[in-house]
C-alpha positions in Angstrom: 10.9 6.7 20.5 10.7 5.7 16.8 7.9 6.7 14.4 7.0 2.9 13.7 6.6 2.5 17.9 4.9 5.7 18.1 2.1 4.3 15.8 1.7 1.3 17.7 1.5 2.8 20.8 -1.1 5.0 19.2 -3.0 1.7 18.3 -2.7 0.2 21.5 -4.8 3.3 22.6 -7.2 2.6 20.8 -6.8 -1.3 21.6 -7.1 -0.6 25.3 -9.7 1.8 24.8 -12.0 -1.1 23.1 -11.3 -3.0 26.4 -12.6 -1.2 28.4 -15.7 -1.6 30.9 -17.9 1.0 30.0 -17.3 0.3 26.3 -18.2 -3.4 26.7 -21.0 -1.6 28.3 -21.8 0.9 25.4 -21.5 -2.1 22.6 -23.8 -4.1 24.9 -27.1 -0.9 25.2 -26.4 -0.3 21.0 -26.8 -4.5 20.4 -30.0 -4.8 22.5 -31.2 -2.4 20.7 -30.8 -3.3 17.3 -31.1 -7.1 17.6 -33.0 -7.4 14.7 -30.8 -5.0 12.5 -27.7 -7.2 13.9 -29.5 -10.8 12.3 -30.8 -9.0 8.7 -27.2 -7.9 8.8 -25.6 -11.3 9.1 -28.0 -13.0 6.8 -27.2 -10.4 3.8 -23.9 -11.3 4.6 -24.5 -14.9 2.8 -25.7 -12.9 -0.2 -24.7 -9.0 -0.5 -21.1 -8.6 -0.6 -21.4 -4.9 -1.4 -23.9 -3.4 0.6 -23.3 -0.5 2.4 -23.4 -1.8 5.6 -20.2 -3.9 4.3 -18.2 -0.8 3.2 -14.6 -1.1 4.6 -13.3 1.8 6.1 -16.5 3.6 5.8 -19.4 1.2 6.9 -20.5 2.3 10.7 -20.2 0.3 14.0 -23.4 -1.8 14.5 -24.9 -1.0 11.4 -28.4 -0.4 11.1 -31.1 -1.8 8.4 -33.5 0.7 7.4 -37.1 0.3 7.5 -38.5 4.3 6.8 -37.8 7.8 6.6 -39.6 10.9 6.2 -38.1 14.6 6.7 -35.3 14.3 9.1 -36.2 11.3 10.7 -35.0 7.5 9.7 -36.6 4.8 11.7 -35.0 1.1 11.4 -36.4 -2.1 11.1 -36.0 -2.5 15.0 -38.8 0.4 15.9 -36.0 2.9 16.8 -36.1 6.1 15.5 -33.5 8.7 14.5 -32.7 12.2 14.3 -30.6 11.5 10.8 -27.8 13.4 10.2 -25.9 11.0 7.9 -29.1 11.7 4.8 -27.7 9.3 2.1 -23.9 10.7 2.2 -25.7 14.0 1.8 -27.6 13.0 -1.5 -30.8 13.8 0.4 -29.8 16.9 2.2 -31.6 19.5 0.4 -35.2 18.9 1.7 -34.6 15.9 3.6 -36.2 12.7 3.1 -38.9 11.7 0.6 -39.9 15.7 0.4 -43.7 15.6 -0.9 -43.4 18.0 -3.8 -40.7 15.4 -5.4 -42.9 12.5 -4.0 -45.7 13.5 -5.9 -43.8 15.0 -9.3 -42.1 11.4 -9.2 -45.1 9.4 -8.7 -47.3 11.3 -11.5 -44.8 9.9 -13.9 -44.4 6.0 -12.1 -46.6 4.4 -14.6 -45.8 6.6 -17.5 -42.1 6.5 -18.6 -40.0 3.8 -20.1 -37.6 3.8 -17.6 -34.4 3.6 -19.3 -33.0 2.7 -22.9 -34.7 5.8 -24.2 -35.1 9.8 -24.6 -37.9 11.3 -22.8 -38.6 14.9 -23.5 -37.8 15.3 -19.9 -34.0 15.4 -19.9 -34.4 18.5 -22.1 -36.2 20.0 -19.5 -33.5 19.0 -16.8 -30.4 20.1 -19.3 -32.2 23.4 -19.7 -33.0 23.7 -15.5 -29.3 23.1 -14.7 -28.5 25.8 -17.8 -30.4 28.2 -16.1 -29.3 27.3 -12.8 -25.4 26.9 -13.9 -24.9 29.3 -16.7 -21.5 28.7 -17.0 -22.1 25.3 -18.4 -23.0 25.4 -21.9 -23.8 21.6 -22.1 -24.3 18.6 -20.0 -23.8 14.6 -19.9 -25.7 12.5 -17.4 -24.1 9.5 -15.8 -25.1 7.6 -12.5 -22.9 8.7 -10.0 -20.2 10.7 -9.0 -18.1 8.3 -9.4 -18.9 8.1 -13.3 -18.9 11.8 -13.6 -15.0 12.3 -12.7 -14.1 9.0 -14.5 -16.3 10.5 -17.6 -14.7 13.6 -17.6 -11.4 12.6 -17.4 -12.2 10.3 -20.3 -13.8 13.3 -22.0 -10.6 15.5 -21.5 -8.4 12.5 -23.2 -10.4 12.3 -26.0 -10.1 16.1 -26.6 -6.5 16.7 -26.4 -5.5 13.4 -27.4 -3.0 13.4 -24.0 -2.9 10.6 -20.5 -1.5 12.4 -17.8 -4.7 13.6 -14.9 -3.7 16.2 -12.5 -5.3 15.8 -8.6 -4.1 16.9 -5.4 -3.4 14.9 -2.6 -6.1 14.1 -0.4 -8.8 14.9 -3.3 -12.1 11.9 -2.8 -12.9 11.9 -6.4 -15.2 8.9 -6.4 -13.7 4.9 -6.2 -12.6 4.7 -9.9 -9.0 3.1 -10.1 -7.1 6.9 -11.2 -9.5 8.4 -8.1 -8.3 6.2 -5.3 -4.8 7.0 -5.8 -3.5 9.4 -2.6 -6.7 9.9 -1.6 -8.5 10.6 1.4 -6.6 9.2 4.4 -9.3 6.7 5.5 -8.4 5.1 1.8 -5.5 5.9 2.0 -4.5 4.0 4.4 -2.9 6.1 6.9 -1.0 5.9 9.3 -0.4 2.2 8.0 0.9 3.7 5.0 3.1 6.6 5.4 2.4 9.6 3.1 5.4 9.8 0.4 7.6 12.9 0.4 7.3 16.1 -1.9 9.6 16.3 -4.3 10.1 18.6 -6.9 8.6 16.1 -9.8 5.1 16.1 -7.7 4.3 13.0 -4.9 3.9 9.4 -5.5 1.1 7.9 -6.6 -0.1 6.0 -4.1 -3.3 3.6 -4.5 -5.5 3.4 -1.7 -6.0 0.5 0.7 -8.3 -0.7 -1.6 -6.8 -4.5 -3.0 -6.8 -4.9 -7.1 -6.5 -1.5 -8.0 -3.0 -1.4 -10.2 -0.5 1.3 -9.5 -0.9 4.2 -11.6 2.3 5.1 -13.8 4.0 8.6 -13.4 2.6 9.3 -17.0 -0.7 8.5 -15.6 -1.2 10.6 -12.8 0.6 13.8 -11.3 0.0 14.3 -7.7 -0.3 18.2 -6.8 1.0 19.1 -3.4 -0.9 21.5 -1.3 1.1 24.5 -1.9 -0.5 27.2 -5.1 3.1 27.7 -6.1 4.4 24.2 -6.4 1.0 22.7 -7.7 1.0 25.5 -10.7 4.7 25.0 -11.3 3.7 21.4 -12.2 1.2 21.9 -14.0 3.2 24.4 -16.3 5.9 21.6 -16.3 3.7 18.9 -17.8 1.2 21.1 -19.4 2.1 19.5 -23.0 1.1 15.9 -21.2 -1.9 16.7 -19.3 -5.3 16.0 -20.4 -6.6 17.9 -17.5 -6.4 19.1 -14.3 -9.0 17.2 -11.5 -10.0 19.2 -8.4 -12.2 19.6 -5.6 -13.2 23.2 -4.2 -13.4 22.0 -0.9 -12.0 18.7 -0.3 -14.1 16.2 2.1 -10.7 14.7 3.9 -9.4 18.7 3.8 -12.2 21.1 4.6 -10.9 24.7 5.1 -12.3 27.0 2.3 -10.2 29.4 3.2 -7.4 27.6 2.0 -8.5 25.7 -0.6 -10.2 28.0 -2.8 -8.2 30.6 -3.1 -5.6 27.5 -4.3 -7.8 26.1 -6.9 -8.9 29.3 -8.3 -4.9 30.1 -8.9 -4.8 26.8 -10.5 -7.9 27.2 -12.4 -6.5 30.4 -13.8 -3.3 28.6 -14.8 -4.8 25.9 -16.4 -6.7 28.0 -18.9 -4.1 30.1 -19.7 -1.7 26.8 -20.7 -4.5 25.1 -22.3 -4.7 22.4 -20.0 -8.6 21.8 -19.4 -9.7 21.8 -15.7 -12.4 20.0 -13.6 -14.2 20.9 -11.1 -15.4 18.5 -8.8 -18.4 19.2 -7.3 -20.0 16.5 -6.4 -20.2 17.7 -2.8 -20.5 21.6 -3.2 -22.7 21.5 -6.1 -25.8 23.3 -5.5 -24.5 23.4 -1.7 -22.3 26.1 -1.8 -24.9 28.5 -3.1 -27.3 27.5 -5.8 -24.7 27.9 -8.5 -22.1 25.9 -6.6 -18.8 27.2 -5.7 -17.8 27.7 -9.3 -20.1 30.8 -9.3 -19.6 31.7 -5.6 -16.0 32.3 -6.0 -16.1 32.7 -9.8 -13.7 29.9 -10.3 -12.8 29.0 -14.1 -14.0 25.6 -15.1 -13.9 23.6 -18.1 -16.0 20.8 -17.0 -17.7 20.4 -13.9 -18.9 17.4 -11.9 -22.7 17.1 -10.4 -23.8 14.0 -7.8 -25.4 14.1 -4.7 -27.9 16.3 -4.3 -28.8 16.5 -8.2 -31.0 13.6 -7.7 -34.0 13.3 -5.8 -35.1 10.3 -3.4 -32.2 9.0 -3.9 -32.3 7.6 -7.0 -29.0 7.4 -9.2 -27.8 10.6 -11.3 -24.7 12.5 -11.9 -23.9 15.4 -14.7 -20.9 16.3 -16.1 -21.5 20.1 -17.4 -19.3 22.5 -19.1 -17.8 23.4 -22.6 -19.5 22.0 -25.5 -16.3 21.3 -27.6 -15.5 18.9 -24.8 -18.5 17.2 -24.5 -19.5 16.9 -27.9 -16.9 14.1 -28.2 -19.9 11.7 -27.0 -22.4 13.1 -29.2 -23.0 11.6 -32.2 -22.4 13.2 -35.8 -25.7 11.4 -37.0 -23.4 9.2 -39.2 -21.9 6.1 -38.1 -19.6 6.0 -40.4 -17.9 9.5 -39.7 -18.2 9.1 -35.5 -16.1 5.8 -36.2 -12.7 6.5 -34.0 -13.6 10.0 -33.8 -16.0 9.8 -31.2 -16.5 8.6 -27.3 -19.1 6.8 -25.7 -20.2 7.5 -22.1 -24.1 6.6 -22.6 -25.0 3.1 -21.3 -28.4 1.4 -20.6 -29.4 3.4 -17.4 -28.3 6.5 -18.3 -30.9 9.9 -18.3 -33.0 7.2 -16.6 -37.4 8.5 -16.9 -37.5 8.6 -13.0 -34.1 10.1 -12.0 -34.4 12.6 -14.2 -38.0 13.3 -13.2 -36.6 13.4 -9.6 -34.0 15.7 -10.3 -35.9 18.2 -11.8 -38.7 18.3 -9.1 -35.8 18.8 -6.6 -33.5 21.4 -8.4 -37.0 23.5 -8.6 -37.7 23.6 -5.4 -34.2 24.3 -4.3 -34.8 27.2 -6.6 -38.0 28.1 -5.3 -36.2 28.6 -2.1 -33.9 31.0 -2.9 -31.3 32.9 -1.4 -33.2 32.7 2.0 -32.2 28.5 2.2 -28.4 29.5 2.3 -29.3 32.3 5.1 -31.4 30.0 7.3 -28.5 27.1 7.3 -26.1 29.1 7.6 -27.7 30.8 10.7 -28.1 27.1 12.3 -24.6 26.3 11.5 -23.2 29.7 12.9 -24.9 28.8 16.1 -23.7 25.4 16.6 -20.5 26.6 16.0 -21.2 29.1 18.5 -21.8 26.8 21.4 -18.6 24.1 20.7 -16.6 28.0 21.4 -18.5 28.4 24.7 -18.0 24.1 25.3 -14.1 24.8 24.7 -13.7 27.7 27.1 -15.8 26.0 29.6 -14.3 22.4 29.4 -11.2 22.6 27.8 -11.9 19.9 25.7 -10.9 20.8 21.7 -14.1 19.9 20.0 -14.4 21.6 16.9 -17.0 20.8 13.5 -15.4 21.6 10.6 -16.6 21.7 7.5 -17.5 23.4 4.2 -20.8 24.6 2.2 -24.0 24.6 3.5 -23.0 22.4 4.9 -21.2 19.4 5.3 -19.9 19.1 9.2 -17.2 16.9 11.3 -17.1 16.7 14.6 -13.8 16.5 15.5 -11.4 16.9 18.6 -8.9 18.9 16.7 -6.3 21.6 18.5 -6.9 23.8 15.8 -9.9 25.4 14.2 -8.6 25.6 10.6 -5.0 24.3 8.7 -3.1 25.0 6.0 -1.6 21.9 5.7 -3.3 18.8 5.0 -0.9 16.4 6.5 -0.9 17.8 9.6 -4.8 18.1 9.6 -4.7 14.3 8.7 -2.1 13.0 11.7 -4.3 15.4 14.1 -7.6 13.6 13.2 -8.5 11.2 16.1 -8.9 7.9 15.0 -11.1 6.9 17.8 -14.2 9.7 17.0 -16.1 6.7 16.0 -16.7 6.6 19.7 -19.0 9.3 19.2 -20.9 8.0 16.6 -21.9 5.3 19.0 -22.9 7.4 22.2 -24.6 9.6 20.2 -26.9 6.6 18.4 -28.0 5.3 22.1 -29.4 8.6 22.3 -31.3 8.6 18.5 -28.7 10.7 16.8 -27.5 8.8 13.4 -24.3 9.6 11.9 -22.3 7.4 10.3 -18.5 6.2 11.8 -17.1 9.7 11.6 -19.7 11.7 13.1 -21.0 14.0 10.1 -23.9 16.3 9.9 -24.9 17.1 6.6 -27.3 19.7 7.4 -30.4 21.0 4.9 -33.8 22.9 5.5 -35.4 19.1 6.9 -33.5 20.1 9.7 -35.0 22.6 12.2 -33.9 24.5 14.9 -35.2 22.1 17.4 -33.3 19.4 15.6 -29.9 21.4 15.3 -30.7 22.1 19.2 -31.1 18.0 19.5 -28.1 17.4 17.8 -26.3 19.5 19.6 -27.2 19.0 23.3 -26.1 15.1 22.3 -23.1 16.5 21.0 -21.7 17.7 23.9 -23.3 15.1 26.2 -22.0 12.4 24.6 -18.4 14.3 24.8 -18.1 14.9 28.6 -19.7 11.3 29.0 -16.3 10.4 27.1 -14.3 12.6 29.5 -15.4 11.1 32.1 -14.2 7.8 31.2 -10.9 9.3 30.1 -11.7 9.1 26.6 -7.9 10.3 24.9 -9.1 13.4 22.7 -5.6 14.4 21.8 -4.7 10.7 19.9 -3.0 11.8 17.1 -0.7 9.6 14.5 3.1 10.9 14.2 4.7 12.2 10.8 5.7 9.4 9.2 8.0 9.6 5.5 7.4 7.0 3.1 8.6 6.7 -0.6 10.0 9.1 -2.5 11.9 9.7 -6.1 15.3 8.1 -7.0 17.7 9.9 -9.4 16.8 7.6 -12.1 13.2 8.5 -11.7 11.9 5.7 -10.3 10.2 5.5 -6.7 12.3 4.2 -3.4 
């Protein structure tokens, strides 16, 4: 059988799965019970065209419209209430939802700042927290989002060595900025509709995502780093006198095994600095996760810049920080003379930025995080330790290959994988089972919120009860999908898709 018939007998799996009685059934329980979600949905349709409920390739199966939340709970606008795992992407997994000491630090100030536009003496307290917290960043630039903190950097790193080309690896989720989406995570990606492109010697073809207007990026744009240390730093040495930097994550969301990963990026790290070629770390995800220093300081990986999102804010309000060298960053800052920052300098400040209330927020959560200590990392760690305990004792007893993987502390999948950890990222992606949403949706009839893929991102809002909560639905919902003969081992086939001609171009 052919690869191309291969994937579309994979997709009539899944087609046949969707016919199926006791999925008709399953749709029919979820819509009754969110009948009011279902008509606010269609009526923001008219109006919203980016909500996140209209997502593609991310937005969950019978969304849900939010009324409240509190702690680890989320109740929607049809009375029903949810154990949330999902917490805002993980933005609000510290201490949960709408934790009172932020509540209250944020509403002292509500009907004191300015809002945005101007400096309150407030981001010098937050610049001087995330010093303390971070001391291997000597200064830092705020922006909105994660997003805006990779596409700043890079822009930072341009301005500084006066070069184009970015660095990333394949697979890296760097935010939705058009240089980001290129061979990305394979939900953007767009496989197995869009075969991965070969490794070559010259690096991998930039491929944009499945994302529509986003213009191909040109080989002097963008080098795509195979997962493989040697190959990725031979690369880099290659086109060290064209790169402005070199863009990575520490633990990538679409490839989370630490144990590869890091040991990679810390090679590369090291190479980087010792061919001048200023690296980024991306840690969007891991920041203040991985430890309260991040990973950069749990496995004392070199950065130039690094990238903050997530869980810097507090209630969810929009921030991001670039931190790092101050020779890099100080291509923003102003000389104090117009006349002398003219074509010299590079602007990444805009009308929201260092926003009053964000940055209140911020600093009333990276304190208590502090104030927590070492003991937070222990606690999740132990709750994470014993859910991955009982998926072991659920394999041996069931023979059914669910696994959570995941990174930090702690960003979980549940997954019917064959293996608990990879080397290779293209085999992890083929072996992911495009049909887990199926999950999602058993375990929301019984009050468990993820979002498509079934993530936990897991903080101190969660208890041990909940963990226990989350769990027992886990593995419910699973054997109720075994016995409808749910197909756990649907994988996509290797595929080859473009690669380099002799002339350079792609075929």
């Amino acid at each position: 059988m052919g690869a191309s018939q291969q994937e579309r007998s994979a997709l009539e799996v899944i087609m046949d799965l969707l016919q199926q009685k006791w999925v008709y059934e399953l749709f029919g329980e979820i819509g009754a019970r969110q009948k009011a979600s279902a008509a606010h949905v269609e009526e923001l349709r008219e109006v919203d065209a980016a909500a996140h409920v209209f997502w593609p390739f991310q937005a969950p199966p019978f969304p849900i419209i939010t009324k409240s939340a509190s702690g680890s709970t989320l109740t929607d606008i049809d009375g029903n209430t949810y154990l949330d795992c999902h917490m805002g992407y993980g933005a609000q997994a510290l201490h949960g939802h709408n934790p009172e000491p932020v509540v209250e630090f944020v509403r002292e100030r509500l009907a004191t700042g300015t809002g945005n536009g101007y400096t309150s003496e407030l981001e010098l307290e937050l610049a001087n927290l995330l010093r303390e917290i971070t001391p291997h960043n000597e200064k830092f630039v705020f922006q909105h989002s994660g997003t805006g903190a990779t596409q700043g950097a890079i822009r930072l790193c341009r301005a500084h060595t006066g070069r184009r080309m970015v660095a990333k690896f394949e697979g890296t989720l760097h935010g939705s900025h058009d240089l980001a989406v290129h061979n990305t995570a394979p939900w953007y990606h767009g496989h197995p509709a869009l075969p991965f492109p070969k490794i070559n010697p010259d690096g991998t073809m930039p491929l944009i995502s499945a994302y529509t207007g986003v213009l191909p990026a040109e080989p002097r744009d963008l080098l795509i780093l195979p997962y493989d240390t040697a190959q990725a730093v031979a690369l880099i040495e290659r086109h060290a006198d064209e790169l402005a930097c070199v863009l990575t994550e520490p633990a990538a969301s679409s490839f989370p095994f630490e144990e590869t990963t890091i040991p990679m990026i810390r090679e590369v790290a090291i190479a980087s600095r010792r061919l001048g070629v200023p690296f980024i770390l991306d840690e969007v995800l891991t920041g203040f996760r991985s430890g309260l220093g991040g990973a950069a300081q749990k496995w004392d990986i070199p950065t130039d810049l690094t990238t903050y999102g997530k869980v810097i804010s507090g209630l969810g309000l929009p921030l991001s920080a670039i931190g790092g060298r101050a020779d890099i960053l100080d291509h923003t800052q102003t000389s104090g003379q117009a006349f002398t920052d003219y074509g010299q300098k590079t602007g990444l400040q805009g009308s929201h930025t260092g926003n009053y209330l964000s940055v209140a927020a911020s600093i009333a959560t990276l304190r208590l995080q502090q104030s927590k200590g070492p003991g937070y990392y222990t606690e999740l760690r132990a709750k994470v330790d014993r859910v991955q305990a009982r998926l072991a004792e659920f394999r041996s007893q069931h023979g059914i290959p669910l696994r959570m993987v995941g990174f930090g502390d702690y960003v979980g999948c549940f997954q019917f994988l064959p293996s608990d950890s990879y080397t290779d990222y293209r085999v992890y992606s083929r072996e992911l089972n495009p049909a887990t949403f199926m999950l999602s949706l058993l375990l929301r009839k019984r009050d468990i919120y993820m979002l498509g893929m079934p993530l936990w991102f897991a903080g101190s809002a969660h208890t041990d009860a909940d963990v226990d909560r989350m769990t027992d639905a886990v593995l419910e919902s699973t054997l109720e999908l075994a016995a409808n003969d749910f197909p756990f081992d649907l994988a996509w086939p290797a595929t080859d898709g473009p690669a380099w001609e002799d002339d350079g171009s792609w075929s």
